[in-house]
C-alpha positions as a Markdown table, in Angstrom:
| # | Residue | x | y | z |
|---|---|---|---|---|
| 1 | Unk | 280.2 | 59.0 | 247.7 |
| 2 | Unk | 280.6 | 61.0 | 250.8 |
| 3 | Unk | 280.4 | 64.7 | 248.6 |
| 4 | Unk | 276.8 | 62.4 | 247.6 |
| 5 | Unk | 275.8 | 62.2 | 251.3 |
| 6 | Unk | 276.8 | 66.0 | 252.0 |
| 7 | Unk | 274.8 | 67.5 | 248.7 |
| 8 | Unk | 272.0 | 65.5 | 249.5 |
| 9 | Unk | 271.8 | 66.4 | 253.9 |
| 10 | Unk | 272.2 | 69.7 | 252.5 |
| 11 | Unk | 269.5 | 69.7 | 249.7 |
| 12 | Unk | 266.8 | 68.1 | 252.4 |
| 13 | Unk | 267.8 | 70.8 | 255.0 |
| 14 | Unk | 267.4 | 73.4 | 252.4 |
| 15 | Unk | 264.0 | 71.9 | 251.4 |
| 16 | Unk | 262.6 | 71.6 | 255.0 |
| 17 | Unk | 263.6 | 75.3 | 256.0 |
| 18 | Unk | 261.8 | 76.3 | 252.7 |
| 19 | Unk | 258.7 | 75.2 | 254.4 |
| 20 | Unk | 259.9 | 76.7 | 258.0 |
| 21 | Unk | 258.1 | 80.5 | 257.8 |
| 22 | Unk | 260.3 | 83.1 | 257.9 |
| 23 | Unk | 259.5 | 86.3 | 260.2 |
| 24 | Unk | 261.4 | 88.9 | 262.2 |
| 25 | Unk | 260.9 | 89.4 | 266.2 |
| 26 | Unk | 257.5 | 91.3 | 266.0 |
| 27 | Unk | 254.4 | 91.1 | 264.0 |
| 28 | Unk | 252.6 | 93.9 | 263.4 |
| 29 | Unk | 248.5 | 93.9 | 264.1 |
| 30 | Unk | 246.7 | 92.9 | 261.0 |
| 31 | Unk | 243.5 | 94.3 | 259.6 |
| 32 | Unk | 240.5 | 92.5 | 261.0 |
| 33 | Unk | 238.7 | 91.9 | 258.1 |
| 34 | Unk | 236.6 | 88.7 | 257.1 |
| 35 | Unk | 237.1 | 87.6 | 253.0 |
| 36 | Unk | 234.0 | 88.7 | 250.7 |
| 37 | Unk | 232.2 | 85.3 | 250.7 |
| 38 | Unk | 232.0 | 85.6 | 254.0 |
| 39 | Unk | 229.6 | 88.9 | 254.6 |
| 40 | Unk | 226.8 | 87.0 | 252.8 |
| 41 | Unk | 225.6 | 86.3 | 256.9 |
| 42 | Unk | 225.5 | 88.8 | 258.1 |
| 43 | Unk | 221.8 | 90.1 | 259.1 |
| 44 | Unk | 221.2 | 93.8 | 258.4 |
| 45 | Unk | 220.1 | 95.4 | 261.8 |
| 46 | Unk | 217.3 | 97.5 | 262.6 |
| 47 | Unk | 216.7 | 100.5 | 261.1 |
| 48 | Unk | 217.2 | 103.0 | 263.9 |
| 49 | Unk | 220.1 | 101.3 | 265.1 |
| 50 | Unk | 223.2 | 103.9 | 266.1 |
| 51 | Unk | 226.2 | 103.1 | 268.1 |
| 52 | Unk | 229.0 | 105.5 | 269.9 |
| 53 | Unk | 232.5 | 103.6 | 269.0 |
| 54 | Unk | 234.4 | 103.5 | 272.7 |
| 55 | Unk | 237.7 | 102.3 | 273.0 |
| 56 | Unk | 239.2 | 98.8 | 272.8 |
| 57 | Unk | 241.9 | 97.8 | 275.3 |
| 58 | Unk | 244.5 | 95.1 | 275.0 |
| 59 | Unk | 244.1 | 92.6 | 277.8 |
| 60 | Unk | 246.2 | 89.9 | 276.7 |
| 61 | Unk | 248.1 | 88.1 | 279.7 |
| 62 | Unk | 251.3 | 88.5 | 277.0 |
| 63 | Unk | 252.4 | 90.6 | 274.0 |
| 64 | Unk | 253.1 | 87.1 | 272.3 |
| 65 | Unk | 251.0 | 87.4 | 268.9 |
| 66 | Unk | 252.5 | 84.2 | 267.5 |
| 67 | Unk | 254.7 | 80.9 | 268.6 |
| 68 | Unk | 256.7 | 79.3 | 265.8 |
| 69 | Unk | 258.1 | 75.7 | 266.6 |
| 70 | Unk | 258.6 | 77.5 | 270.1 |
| 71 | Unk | 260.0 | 80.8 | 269.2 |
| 72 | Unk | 257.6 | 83.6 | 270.3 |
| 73 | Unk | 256.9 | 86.5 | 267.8 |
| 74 | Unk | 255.8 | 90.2 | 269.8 |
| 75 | Unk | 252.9 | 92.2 | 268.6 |
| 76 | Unk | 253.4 | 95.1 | 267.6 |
| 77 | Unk | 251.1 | 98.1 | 266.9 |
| 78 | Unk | 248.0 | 99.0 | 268.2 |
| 79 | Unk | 245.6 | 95.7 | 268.9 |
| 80 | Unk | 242.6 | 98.2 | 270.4 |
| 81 | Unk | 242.7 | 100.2 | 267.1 |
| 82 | Unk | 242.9 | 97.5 | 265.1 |
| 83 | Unk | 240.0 | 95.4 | 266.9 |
| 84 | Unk | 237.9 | 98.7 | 266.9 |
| 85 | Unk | 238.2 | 99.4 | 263.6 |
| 86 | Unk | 237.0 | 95.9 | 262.6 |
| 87 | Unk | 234.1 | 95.9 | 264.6 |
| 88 | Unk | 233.1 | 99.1 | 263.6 |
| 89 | Unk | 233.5 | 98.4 | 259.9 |
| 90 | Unk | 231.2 | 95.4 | 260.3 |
| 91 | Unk | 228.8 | 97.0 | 262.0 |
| 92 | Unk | 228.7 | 99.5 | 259.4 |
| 93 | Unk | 228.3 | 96.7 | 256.8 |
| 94 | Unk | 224.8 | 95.4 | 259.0 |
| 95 | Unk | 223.7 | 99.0 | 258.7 |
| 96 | Unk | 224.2 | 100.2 | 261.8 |
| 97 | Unk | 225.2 | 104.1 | 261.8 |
| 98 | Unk | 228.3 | 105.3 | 263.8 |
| 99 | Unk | 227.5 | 108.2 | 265.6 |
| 100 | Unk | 229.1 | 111.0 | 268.1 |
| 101 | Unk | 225.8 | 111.4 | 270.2 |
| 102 | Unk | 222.5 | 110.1 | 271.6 |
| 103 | Unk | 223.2 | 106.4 | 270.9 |
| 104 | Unk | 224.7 | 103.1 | 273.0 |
| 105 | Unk | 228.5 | 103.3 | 273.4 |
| 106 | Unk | 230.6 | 100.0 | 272.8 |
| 107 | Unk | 233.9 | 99.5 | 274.8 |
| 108 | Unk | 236.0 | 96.1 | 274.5 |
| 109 | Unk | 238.9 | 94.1 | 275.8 |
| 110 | Unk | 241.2 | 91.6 | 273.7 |
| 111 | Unk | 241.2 | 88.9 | 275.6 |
| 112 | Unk | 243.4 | 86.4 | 273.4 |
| 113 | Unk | 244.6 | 87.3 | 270.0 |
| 114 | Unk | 247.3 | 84.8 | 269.1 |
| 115 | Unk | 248.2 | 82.5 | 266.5 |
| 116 | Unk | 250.6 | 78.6 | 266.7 |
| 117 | Unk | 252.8 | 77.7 | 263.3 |
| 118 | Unk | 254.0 | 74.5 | 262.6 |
| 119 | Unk | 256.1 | 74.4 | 260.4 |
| 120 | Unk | 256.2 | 70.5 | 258.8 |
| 121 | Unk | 257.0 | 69.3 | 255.6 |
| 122 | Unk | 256.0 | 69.6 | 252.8 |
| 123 | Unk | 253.5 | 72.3 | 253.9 |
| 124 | Unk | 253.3 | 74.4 | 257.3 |
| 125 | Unk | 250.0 | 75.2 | 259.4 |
| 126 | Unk | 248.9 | 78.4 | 261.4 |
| 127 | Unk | 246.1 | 77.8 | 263.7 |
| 128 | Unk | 245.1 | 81.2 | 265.6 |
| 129 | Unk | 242.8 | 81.9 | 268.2 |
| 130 | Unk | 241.0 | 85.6 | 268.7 |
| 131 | Unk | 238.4 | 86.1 | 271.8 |
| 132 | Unk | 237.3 | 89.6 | 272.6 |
| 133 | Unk | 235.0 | 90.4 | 274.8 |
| 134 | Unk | 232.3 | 93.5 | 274.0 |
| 135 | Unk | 230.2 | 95.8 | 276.6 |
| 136 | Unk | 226.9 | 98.1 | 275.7 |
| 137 | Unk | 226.8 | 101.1 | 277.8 |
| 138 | Unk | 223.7 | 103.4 | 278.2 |
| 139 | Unk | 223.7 | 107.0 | 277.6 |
| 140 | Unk | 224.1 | 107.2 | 281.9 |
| 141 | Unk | 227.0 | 104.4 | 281.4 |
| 142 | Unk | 225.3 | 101.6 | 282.7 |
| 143 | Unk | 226.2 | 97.8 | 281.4 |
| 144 | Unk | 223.0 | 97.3 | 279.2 |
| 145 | Unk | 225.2 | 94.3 | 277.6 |
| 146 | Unk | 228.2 | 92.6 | 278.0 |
| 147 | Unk | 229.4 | 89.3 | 276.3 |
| 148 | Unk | 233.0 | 87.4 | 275.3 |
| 149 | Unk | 233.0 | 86.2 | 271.2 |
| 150 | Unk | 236.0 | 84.1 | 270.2 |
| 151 | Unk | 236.9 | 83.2 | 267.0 |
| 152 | Unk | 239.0 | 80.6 | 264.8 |
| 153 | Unk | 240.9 | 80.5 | 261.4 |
| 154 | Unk | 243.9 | 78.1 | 260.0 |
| 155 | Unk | 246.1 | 78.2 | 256.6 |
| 156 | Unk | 248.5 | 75.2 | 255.7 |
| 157 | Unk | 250.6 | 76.3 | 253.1 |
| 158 | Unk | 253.8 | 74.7 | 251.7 |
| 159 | Unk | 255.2 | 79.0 | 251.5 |
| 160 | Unk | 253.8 | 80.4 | 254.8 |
| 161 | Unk | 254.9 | 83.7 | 255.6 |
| 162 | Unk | 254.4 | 86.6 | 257.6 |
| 163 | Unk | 251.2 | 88.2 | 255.5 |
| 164 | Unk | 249.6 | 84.7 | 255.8 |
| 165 | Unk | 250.5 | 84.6 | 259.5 |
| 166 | Unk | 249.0 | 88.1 | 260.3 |
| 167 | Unk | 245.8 | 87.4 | 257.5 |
| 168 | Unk | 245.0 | 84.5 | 259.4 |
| 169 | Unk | 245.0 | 86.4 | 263.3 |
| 170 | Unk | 243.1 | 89.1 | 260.7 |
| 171 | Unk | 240.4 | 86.2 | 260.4 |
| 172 | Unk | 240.4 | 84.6 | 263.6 |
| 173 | Unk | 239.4 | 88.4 | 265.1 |
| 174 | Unk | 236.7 | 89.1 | 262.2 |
| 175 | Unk | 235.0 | 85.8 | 263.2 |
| 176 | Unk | 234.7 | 86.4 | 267.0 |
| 177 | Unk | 233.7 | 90.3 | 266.1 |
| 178 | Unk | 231.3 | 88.1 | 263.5 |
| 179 | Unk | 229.8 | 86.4 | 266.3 |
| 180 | Unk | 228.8 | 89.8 | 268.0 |
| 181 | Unk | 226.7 | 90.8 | 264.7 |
| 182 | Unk | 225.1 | 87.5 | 264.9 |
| 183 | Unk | 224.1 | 88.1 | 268.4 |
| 184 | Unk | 220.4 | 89.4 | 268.6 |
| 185 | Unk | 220.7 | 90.2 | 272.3 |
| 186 | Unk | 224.1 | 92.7 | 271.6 |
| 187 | Unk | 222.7 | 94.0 | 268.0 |
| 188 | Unk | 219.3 | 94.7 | 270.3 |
| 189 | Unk | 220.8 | 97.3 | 272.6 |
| 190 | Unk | 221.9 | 99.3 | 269.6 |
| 191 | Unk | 218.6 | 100.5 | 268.8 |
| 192 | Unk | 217.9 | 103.9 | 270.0 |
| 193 | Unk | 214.4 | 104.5 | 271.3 |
């Protein structure tokens, strides 16, 4: 009776740290990239519209990139780069040509870029948060724009890992850059003249 009790504490511990995700001590910036379905929205921009790609800092109060059931998770990599790159490839994907010369430059800051897990049984959640916030300089380097986005994406799975921890921050970011292709008064101060 009492081997009973021990199999079956063991078996329900073994269960509920099945759905408990298992990751190291740093999480590595993911790519910022929105799934297929999703480009269907996005509104092609004007014809003559060019943009100089400036560099994207990380402002984030902490390097925390992810808190699960308490225990914080580091980035690590470069969040800049990997924010850049994901707003330059949907830019690209509006139509708007990346150029060296002659056209707006875009600068940014990551302002948040972090994601919660829960882990519960029988499945565990990930709810992460992105916010970035985007400035339009002139050819002289004055502000000709300058707005925050944020954006938002969850996964519940029963298997959570680390990919679907870092494709969900992946998400969260492409939204918020999303938001800044949706924006008529930011996608306006990319036409050249």
């Amino acid at each position: 009776m009492k081997t009973n009790k021990l199999l079956c504490a063991l078996s329900l511990v073994a269960l509920v740290s099945g759905c408990a995700p298992s990751m190291g001590l740093r999480l590595t910036a993911p790519d910022v990239v929105k799934e297929e379905g999703d480009k269907a929205g996005v509104a092609p921009a004007a014809p003559n519209s060019k943009v100089k790609m400036g560099s994207f800092l990380d402002g984030r109060s902490s390097d925390t990139f992810a808190v699960i059931d308490g225990r914080e998770i580091r980035s690590d990599g470069e969040i800049g780069v990997a924010v850049q790159t994901g707003l330059e490839r949907q830019l690209r994907a509006a139509g708007v040509r990346v150029a060296l010369m002659r056209a707006p430059s875009i600068e940014g800051e990551v302002i948040d870029w972090r994601a919660k897990v829960t882990p519960d049984f029988p499945a565990s959640t990930v709810v992460a948060n992105a916010k970035v916030k985007v400035t339009v300089r002139g050819p002289d380097s004055t502000v000709l724009y300058r707005a925050t986005y944020t954006g938002e994406a969850n996964m519940t799975h029963p298997l959570l890992g680390e990919k679907d921890v870092q494709e969900t921050l992946g998400t969260a970011m492409a939204t918020a850059l999303e938001a800044a292709t949706k924006d008529n008064g930011f996608m306006q101060q990319l036409i050249v003249r």
